[in-house]
Backbone of each chain as ProteinMPNN parsed JSONL, in Angstrom:
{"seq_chain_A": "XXXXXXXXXXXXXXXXXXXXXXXXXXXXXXXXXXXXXXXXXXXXXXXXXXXXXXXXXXXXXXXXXXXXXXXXXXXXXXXXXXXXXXXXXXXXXXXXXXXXXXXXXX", "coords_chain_A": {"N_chain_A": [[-29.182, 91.916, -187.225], [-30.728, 89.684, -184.732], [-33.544, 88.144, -182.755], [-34.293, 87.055, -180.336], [-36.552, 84.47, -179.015], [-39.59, 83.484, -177.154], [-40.81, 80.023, -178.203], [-42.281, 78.873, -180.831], [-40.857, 77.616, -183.518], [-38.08, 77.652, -183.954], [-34.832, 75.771, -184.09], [-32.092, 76.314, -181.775], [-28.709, 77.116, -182.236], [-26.015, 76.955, -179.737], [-22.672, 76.969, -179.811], [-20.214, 77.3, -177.924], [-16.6, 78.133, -178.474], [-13.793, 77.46, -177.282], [-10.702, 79.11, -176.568], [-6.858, 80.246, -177.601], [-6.203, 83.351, -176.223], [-4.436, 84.407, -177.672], [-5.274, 83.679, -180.534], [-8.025, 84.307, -180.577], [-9.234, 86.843, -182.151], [-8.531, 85.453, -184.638], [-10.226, 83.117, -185.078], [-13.043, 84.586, -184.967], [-12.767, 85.852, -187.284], [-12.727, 83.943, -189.017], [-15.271, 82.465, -188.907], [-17.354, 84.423, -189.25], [-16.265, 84.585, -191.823], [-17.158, 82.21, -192.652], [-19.503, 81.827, -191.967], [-20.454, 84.558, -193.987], [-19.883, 83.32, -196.696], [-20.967, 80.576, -196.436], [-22.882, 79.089, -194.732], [-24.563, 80.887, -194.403], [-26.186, 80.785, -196.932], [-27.014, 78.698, -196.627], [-30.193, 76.574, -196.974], [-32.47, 77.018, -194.671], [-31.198, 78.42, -193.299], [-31.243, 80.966, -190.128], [-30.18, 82.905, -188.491], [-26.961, 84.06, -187.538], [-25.066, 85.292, -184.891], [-22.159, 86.174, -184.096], [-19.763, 85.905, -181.154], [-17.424, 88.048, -179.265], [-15.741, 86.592, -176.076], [-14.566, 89.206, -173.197], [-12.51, 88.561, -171.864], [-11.123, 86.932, -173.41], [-10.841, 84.275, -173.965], [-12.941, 82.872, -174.731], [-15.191, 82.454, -177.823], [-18.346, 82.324, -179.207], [-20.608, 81.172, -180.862], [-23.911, 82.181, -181.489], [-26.503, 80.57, -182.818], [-29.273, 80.563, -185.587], [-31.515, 77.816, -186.352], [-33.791, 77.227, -189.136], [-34.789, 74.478, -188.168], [-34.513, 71.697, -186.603], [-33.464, 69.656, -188.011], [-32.845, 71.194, -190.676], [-30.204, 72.295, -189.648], [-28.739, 69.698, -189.399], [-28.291, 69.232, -191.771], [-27.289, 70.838, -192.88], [-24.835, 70.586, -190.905], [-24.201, 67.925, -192.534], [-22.444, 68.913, -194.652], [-20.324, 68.788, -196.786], [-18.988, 71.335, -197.658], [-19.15, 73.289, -195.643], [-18.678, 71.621, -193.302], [-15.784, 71.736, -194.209], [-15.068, 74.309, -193.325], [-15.629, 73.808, -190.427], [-13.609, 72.517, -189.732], [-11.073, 73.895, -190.293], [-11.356, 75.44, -187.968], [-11.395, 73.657, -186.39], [-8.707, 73.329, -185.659], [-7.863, 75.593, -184.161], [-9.442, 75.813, -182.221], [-10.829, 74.707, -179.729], [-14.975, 73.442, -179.749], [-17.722, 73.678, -178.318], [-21.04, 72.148, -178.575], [-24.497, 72.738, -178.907], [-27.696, 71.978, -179.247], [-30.772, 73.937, -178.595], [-33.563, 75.202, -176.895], [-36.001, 78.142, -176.176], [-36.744, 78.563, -173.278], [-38.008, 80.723, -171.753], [-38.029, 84.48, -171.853], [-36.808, 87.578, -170.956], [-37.328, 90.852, -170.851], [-36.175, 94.366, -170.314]], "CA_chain_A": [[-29.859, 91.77, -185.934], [-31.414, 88.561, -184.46], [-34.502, 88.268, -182.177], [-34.575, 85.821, -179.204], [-38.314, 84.557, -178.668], [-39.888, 82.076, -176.704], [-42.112, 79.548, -178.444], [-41.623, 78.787, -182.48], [-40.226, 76.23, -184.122], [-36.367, 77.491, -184.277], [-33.249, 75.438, -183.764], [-30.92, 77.311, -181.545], [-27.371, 76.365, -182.195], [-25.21, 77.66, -179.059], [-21.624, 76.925, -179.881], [-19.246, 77.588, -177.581], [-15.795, 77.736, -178.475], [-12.126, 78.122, -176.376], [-9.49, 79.329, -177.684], [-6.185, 80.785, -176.609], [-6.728, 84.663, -176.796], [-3.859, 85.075, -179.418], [-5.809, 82.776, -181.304], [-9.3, 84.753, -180.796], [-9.228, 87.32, -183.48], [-8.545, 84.811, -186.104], [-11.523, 82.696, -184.762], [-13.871, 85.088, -184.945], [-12.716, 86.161, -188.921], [-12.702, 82.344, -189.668], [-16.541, 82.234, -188.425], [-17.364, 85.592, -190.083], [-16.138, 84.712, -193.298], [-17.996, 80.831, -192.833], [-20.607, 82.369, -192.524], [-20.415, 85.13, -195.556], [-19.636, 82.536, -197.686], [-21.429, 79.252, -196.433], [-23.619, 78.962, -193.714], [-25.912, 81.839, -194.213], [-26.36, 80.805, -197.956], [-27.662, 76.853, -196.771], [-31.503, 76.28, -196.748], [-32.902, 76.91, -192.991], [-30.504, 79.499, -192.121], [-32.232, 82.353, -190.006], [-29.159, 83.683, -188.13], [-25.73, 83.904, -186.793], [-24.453, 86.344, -183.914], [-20.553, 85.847, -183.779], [-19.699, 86.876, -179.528], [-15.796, 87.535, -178.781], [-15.178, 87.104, -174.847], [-13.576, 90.524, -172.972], [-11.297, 87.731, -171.557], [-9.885, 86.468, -174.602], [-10.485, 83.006, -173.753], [-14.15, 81.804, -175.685], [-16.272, 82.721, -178.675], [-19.531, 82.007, -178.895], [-21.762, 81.287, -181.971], [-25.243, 82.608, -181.257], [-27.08, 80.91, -184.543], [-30.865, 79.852, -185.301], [-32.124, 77.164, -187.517], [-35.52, 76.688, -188.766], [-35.398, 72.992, -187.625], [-33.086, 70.707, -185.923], [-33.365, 68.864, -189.563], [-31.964, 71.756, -191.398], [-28.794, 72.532, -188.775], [-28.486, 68.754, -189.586], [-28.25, 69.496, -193.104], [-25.632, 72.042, -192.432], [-23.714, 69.98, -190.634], [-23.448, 67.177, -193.374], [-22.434, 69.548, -196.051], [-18.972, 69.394, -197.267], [-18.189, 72.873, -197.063], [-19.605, 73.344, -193.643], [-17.319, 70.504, -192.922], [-14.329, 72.383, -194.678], [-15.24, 75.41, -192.47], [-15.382, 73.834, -189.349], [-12.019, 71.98, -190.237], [-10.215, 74.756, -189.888], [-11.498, 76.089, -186.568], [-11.077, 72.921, -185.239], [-7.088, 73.649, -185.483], [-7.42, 76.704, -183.081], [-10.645, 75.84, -180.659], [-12.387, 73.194, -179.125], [-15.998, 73.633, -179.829], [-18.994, 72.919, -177.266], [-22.175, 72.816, -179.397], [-25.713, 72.257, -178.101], [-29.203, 72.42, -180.146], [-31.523, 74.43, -177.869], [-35.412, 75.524, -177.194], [-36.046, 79.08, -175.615], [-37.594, 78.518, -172.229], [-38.219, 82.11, -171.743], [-37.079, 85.167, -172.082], [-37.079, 88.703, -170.153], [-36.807, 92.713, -171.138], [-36.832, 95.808, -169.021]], "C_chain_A": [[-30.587, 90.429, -185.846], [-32.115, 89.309, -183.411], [-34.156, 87.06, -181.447], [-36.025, 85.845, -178.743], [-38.773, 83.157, -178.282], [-40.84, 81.567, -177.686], [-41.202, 79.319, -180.159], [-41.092, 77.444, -182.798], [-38.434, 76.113, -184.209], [-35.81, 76.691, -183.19], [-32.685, 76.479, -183.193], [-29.655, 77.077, -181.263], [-26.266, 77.214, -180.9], [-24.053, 77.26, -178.964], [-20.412, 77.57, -178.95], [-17.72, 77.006, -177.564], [-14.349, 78.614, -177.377], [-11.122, 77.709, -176.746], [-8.41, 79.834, -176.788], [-6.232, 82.305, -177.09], [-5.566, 85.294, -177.717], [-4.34, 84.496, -180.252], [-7.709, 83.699, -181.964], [-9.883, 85.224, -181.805], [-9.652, 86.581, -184.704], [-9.604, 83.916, -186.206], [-12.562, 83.613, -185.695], [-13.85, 85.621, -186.754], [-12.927, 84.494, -189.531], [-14.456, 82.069, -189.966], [-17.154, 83.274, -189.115], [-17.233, 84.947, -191.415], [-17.085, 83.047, -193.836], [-19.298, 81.177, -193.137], [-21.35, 83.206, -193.879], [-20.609, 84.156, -196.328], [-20.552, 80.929, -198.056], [-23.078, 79.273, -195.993], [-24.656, 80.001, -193.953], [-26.367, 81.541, -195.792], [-27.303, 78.752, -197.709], [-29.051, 77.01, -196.444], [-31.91, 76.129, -194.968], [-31.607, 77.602, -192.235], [-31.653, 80.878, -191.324], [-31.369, 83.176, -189.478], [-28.201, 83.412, -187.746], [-25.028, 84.726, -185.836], [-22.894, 85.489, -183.622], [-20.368, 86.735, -182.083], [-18.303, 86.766, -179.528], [-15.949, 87.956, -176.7], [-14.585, 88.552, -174.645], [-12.339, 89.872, -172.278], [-10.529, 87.072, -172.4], [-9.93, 85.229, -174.96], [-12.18, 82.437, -174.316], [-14.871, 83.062, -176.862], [-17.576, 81.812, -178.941], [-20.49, 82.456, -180.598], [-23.154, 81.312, -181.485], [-26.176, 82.056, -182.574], [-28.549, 79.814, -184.19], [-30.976, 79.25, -186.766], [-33.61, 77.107, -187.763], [-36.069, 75.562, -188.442], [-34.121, 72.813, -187.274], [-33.035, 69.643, -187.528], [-32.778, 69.791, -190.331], [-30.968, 72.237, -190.819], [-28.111, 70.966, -189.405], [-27.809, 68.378, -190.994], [-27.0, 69.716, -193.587], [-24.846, 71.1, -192.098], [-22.849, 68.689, -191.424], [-22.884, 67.941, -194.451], [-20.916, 69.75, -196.091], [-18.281, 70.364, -197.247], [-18.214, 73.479, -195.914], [-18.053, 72.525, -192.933], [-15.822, 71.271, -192.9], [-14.318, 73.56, -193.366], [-14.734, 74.873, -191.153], [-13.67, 72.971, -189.041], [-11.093, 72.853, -189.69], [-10.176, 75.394, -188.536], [-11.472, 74.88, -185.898], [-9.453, 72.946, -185.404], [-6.724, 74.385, -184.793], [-8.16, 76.566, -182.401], [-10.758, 74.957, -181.026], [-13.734, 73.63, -178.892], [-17.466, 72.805, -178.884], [-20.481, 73.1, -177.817], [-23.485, 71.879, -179.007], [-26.908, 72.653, -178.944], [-30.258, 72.948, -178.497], [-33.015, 75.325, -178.237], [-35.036, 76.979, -176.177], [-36.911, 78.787, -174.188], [-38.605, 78.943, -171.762], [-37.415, 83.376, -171.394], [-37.737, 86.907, -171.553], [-36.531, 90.106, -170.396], [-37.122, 93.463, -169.945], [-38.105, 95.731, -169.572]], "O_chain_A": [[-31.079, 90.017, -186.897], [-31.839, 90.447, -183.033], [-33.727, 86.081, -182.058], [-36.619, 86.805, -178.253], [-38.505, 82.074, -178.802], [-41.682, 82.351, -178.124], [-40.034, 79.521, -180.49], [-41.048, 76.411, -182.13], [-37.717, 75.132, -184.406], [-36.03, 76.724, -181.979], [-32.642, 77.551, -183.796], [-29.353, 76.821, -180.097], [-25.709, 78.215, -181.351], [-23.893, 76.975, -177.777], [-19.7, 78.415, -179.493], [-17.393, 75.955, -177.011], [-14.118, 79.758, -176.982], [-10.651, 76.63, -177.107], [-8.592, 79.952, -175.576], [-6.298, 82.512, -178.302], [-5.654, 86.352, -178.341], [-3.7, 84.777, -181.266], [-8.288, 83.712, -183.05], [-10.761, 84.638, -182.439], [-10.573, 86.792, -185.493], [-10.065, 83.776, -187.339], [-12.818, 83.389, -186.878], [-14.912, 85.728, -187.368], [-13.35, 84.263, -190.663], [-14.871, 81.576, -191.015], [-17.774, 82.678, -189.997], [-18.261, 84.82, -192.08], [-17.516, 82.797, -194.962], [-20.0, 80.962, -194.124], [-22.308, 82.84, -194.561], [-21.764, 84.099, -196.75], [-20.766, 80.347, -199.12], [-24.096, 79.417, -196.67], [-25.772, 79.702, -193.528], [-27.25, 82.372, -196.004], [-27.899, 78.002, -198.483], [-29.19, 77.71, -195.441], [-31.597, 75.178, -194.252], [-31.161, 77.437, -191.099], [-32.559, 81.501, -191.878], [-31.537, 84.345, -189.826], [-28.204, 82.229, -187.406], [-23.895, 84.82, -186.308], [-22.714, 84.419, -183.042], [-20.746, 87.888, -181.875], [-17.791, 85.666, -179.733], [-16.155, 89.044, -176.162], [-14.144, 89.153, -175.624], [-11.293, 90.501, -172.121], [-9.389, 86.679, -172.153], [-9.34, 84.819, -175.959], [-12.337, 81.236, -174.097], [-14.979, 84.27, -176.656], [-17.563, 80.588, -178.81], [-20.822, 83.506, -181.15], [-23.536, 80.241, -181.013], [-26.598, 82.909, -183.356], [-28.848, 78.963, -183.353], [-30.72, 79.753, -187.86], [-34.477, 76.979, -186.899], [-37.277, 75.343, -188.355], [-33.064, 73.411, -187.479], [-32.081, 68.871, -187.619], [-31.872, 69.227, -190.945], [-30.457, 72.971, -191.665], [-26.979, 71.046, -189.883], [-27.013, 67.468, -191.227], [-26.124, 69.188, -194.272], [-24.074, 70.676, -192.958], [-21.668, 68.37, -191.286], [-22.923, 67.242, -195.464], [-20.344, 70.692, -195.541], [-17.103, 70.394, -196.89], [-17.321, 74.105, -195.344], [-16.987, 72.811, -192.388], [-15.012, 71.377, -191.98], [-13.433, 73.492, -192.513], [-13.665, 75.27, -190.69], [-12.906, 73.083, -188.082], [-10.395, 72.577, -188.715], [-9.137, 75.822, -188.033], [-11.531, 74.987, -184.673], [-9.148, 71.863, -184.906], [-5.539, 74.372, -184.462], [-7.891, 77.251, -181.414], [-10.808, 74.389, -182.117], [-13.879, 74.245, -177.835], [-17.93, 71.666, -178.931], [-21.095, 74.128, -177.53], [-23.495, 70.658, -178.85], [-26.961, 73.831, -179.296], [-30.313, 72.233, -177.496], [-33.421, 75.854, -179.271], [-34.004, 76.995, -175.507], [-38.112, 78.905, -174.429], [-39.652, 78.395, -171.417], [-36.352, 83.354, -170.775], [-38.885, 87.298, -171.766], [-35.367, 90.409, -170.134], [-37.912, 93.325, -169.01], [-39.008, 96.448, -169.142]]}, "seq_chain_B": "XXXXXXXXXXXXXXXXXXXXXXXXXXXXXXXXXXXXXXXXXXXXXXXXXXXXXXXXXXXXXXXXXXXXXXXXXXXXXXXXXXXXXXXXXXXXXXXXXXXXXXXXXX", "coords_chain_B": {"N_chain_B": [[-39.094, 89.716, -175.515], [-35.316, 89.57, -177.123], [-32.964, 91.024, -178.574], [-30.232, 90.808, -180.538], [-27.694, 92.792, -181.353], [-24.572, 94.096, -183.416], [-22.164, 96.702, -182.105], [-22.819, 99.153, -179.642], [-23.479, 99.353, -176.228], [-23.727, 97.436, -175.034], [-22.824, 95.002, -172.579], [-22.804, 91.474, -172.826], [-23.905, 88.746, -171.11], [-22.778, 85.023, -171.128], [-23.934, 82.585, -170.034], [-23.029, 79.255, -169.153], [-24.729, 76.542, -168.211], [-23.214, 73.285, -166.977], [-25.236, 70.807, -166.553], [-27.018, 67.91, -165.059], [-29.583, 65.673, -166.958], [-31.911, 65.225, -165.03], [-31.996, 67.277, -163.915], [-32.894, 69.321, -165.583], [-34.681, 71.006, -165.527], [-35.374, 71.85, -163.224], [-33.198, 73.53, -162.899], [-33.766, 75.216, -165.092], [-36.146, 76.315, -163.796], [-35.26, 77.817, -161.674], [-33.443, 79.745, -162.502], [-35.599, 81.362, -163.53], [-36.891, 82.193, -161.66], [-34.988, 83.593, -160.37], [-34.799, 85.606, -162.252], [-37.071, 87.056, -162.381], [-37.72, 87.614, -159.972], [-35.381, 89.175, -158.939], [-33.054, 89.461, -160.37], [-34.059, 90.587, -162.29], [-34.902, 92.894, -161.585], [-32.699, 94.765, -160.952], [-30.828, 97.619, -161.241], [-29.904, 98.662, -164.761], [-30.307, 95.995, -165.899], [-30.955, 94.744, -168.62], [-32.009, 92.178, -170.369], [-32.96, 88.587, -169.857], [-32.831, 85.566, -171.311], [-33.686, 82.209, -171.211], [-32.178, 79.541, -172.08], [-33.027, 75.807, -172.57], [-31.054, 73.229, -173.521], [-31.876, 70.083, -176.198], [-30.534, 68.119, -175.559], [-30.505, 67.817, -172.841], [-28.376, 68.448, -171.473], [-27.392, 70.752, -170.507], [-27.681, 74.392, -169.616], [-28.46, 77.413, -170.925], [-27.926, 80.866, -170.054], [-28.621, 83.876, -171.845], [-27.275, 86.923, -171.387], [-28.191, 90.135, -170.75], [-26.65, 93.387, -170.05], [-26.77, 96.687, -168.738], [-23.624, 97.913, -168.947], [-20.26, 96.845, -168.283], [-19.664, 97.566, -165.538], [-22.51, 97.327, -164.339], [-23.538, 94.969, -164.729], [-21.382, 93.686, -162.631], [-21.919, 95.518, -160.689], [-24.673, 93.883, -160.029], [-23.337, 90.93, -159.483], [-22.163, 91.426, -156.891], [-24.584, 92.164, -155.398], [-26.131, 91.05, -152.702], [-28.846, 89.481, -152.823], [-28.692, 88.378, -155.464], [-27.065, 86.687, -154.983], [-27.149, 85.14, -153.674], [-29.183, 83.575, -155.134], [-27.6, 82.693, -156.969], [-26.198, 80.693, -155.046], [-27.981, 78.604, -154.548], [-28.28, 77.536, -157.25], [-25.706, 76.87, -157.896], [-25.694, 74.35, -156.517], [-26.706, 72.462, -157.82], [-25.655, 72.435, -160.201], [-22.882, 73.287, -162.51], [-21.126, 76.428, -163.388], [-20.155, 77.857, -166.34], [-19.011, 80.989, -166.996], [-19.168, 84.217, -169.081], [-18.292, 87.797, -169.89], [-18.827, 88.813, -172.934], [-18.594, 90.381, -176.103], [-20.873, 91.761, -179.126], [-19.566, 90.321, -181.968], [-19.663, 90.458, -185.045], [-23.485, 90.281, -187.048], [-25.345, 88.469, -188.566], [-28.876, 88.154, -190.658], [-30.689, 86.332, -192.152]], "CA_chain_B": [[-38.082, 89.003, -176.825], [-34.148, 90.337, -176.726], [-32.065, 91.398, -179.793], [-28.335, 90.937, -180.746], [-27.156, 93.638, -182.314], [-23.552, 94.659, -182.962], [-22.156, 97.543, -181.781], [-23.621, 99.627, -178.98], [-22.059, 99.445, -175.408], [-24.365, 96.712, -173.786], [-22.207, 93.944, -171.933], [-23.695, 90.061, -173.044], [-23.0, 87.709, -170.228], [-23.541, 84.289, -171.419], [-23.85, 81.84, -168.753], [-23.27, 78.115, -170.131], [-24.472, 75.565, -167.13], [-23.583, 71.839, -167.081], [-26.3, 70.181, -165.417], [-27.804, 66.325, -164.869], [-30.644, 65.891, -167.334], [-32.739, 65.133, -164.511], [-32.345, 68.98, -162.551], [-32.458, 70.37, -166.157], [-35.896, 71.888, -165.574], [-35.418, 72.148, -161.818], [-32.435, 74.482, -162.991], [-34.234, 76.116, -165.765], [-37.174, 77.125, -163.033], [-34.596, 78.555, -160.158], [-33.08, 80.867, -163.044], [-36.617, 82.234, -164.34], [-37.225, 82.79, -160.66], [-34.115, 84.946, -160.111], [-35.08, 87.079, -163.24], [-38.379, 87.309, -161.779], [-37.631, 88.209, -158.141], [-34.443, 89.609, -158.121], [-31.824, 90.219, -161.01], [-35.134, 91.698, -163.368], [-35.184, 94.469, -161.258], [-31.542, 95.402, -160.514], [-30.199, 98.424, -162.353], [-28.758, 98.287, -165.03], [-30.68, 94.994, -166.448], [-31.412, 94.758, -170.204], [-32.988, 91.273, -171.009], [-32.148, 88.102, -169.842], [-32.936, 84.866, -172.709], [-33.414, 81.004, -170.873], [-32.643, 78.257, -173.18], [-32.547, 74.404, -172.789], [-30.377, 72.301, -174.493], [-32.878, 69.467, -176.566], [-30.083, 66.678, -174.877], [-30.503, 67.446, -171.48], [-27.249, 68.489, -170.617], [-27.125, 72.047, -170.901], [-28.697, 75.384, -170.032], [-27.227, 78.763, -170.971], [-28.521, 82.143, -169.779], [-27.949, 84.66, -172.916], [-28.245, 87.777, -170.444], [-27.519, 91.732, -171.433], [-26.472, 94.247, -168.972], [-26.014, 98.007, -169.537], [-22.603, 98.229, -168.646], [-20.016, 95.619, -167.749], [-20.105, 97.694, -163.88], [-23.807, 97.449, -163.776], [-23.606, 93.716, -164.797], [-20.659, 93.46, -161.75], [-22.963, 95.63, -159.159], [-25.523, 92.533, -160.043], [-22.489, 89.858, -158.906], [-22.081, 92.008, -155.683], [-25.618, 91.895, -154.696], [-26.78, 89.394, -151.603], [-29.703, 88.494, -153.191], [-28.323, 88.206, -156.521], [-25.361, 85.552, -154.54], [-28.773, 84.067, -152.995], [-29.622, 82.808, -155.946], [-26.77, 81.321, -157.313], [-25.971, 79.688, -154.463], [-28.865, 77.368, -154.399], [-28.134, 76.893, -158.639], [-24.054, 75.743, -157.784], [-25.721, 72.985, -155.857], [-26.883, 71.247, -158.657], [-25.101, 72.897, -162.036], [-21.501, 74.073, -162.39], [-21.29, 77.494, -164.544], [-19.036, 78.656, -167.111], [-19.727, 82.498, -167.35], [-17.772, 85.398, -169.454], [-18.963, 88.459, -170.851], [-18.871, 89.423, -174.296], [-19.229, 91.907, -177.228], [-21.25, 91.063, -180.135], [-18.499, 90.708, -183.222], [-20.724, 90.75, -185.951], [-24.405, 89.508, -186.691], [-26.056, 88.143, -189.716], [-29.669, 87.466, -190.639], [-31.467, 85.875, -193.647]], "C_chain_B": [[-36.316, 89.909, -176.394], [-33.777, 90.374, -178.513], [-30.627, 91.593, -179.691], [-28.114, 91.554, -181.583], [-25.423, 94.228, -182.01], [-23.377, 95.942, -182.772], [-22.715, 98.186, -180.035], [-22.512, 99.194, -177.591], [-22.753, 98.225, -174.401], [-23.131, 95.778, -174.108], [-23.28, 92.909, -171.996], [-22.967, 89.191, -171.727], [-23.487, 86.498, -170.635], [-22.681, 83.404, -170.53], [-24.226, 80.462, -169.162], [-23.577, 77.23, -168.388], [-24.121, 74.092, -167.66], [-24.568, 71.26, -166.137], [-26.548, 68.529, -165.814], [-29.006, 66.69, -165.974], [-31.655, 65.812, -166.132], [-32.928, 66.261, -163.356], [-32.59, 69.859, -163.518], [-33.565, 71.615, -165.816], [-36.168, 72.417, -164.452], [-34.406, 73.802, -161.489], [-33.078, 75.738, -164.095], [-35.355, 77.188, -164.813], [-36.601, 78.301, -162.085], [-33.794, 79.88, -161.402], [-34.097, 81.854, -163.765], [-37.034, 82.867, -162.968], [-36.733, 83.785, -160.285], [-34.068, 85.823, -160.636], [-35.949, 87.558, -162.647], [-37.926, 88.112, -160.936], [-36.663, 89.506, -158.325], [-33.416, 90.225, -159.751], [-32.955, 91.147, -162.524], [-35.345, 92.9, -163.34], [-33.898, 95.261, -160.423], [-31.177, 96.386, -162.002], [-29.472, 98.106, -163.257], [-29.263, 96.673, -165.774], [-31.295, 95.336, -167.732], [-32.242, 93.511, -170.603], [-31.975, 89.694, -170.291], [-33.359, 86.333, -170.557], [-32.782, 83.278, -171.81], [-33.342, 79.923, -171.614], [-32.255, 77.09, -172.467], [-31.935, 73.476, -173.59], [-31.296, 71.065, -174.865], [-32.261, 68.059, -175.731], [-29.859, 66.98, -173.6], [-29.494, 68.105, -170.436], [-26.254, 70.107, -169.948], [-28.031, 73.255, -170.691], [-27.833, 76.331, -170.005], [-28.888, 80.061, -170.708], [-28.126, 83.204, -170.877], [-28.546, 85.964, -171.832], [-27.161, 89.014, -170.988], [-27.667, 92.969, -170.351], [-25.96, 95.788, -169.296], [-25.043, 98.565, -169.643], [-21.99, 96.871, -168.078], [-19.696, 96.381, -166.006], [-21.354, 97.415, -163.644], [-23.863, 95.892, -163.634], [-22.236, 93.359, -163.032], [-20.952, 94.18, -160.247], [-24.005, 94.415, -158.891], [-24.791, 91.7, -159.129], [-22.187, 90.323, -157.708], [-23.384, 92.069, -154.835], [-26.015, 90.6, -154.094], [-28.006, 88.581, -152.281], [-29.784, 87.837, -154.49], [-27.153, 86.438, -156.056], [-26.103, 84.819, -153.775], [-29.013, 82.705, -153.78], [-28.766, 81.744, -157.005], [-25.47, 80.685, -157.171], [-27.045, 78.326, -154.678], [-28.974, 77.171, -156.394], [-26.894, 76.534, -158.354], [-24.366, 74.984, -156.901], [-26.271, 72.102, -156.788], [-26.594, 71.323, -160.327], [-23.853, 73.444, -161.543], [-21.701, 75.096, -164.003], [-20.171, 78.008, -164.847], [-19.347, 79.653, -167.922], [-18.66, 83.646, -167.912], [-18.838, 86.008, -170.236], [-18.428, 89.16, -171.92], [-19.186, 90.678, -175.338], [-19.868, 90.922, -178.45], [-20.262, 91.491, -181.558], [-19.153, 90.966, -184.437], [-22.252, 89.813, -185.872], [-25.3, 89.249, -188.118], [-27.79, 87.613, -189.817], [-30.069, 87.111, -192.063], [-31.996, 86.721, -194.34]], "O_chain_B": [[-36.235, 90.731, -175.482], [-34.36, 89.768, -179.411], [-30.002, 92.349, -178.948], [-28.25, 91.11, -182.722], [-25.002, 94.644, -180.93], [-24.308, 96.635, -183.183], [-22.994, 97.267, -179.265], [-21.328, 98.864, -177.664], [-22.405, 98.08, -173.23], [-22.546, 95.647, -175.184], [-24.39, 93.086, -171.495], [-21.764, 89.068, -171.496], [-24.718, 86.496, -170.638], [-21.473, 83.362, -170.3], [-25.387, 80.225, -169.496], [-22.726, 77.317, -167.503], [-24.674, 73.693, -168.685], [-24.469, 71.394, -164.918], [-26.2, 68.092, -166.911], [-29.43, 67.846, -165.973], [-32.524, 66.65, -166.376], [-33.629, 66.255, -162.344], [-32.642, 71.043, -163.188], [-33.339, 72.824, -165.843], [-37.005, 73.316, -164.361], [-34.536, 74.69, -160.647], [-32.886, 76.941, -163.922], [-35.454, 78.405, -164.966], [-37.167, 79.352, -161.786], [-33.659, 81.001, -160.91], [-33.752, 82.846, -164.407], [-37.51, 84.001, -163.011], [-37.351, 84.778, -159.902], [-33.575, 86.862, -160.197], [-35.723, 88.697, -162.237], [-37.742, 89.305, -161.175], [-37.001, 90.637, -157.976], [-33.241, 91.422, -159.978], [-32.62, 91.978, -163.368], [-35.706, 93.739, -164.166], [-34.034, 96.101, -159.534], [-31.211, 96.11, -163.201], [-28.476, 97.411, -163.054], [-28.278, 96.137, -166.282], [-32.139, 96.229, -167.806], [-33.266, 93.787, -171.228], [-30.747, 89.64, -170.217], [-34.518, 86.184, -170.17], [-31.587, 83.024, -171.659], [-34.371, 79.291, -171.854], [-31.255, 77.16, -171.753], [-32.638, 72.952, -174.454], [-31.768, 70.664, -173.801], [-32.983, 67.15, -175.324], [-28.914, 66.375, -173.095], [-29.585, 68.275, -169.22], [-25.206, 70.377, -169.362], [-29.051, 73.337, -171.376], [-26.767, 76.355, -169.389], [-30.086, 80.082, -170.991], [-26.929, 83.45, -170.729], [-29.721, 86.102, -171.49], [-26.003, 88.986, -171.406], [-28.753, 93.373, -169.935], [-24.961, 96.044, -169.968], [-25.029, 99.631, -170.258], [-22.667, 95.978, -167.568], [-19.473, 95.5, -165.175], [-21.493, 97.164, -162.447], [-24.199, 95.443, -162.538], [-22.732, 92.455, -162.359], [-20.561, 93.816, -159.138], [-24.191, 93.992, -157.75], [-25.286, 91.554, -158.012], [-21.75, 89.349, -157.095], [-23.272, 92.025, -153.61], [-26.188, 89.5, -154.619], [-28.126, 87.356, -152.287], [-30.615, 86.97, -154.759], [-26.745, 85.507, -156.752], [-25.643, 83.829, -153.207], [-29.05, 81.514, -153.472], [-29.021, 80.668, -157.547], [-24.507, 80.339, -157.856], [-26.662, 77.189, -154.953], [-29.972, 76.543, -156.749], [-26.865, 75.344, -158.67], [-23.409, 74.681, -156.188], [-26.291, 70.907, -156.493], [-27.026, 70.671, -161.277], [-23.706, 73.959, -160.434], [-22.13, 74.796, -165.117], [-19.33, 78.499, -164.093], [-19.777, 79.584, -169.074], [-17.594, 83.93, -167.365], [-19.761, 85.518, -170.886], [-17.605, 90.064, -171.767], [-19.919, 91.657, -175.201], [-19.547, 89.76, -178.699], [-20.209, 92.607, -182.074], [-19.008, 92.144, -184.763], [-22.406, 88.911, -185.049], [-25.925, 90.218, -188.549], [-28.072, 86.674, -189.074], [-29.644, 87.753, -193.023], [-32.545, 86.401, -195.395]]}, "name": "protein", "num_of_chains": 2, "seq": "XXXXXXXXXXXXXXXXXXXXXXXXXXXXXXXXXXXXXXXXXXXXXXXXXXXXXXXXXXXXXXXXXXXXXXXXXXXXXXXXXXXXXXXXXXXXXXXXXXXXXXXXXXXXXXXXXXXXXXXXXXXXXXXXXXXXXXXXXXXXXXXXXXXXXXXXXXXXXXXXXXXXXXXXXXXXXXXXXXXXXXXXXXXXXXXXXXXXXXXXXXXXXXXXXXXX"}
């Protein structure tokens, strides 16, 4: 489970990628297993929410850093690298560092 | 605050805008207004999450609906199609809703 909360210090990495939806599936295990293996094991991870479209056509990384300096981190890291390597062979990735504005419950 | 959890039967709509840096906050205000006013208190609303992108170029709505009909009585409501009309005059939106595939935390 992740928490969305205004205010704080987190990085919020919103990745959106599009894919073609025979492609989706294997996305979403590619990102899954990056994570298992990588990404949740690097210094200033706090989360990752994997999203599959009901259209077939984007996934969506939901993930929080504890700084825009440790996402940065991440992103130089060789195996990170290797990771995203591969998903750049089936999506094109739209990735944005973001602040919470605010945020609204029943 | 909101929570991503997998499973369960809520519908995520995540709503990526492109915008001008210079409407980003003009666009961030007109979508805290429409939670406010209008889509906060339509049935059927679960939480809805405003972030800014740190470069300007970007705001996404992470929004959770209790059903993907309740989320599509929302898109049928006038005052719901009020509001973003006067946001597609100065952002173009690329919107699909989702399931959460899995979710990892630290």
């Amino acid at each position: 489970m992740a928490s969305i909360e205004k205010g704080g210090s987190i990085a919020t990495l919103i990745n959106v990628f599009t894919v073609a939806p025979e492609n989706q599936q294997h996305l979403v295990d590619l990102l899954i297993q990056a994570t298992e293996k990588t990404m949740g094991h690097i210094p200033g991870f706090v989360s990752a929410s994997i999203h599959k479209s009901r259209d077939g056509v984007r996934v969506v990384n939901y993930a929080q850093w504890e700084s825009e300096a440790a996402f940065e981190a991440m992103a130089r890291d060789p195996r990170a690298q290797e990771h995203m390597k591969a998903v750049s062979k089936i999506a094109t990735a739209d990735f944005h560092l973001y602040d919470v504005a605010d945020t609204f419950s029943k």
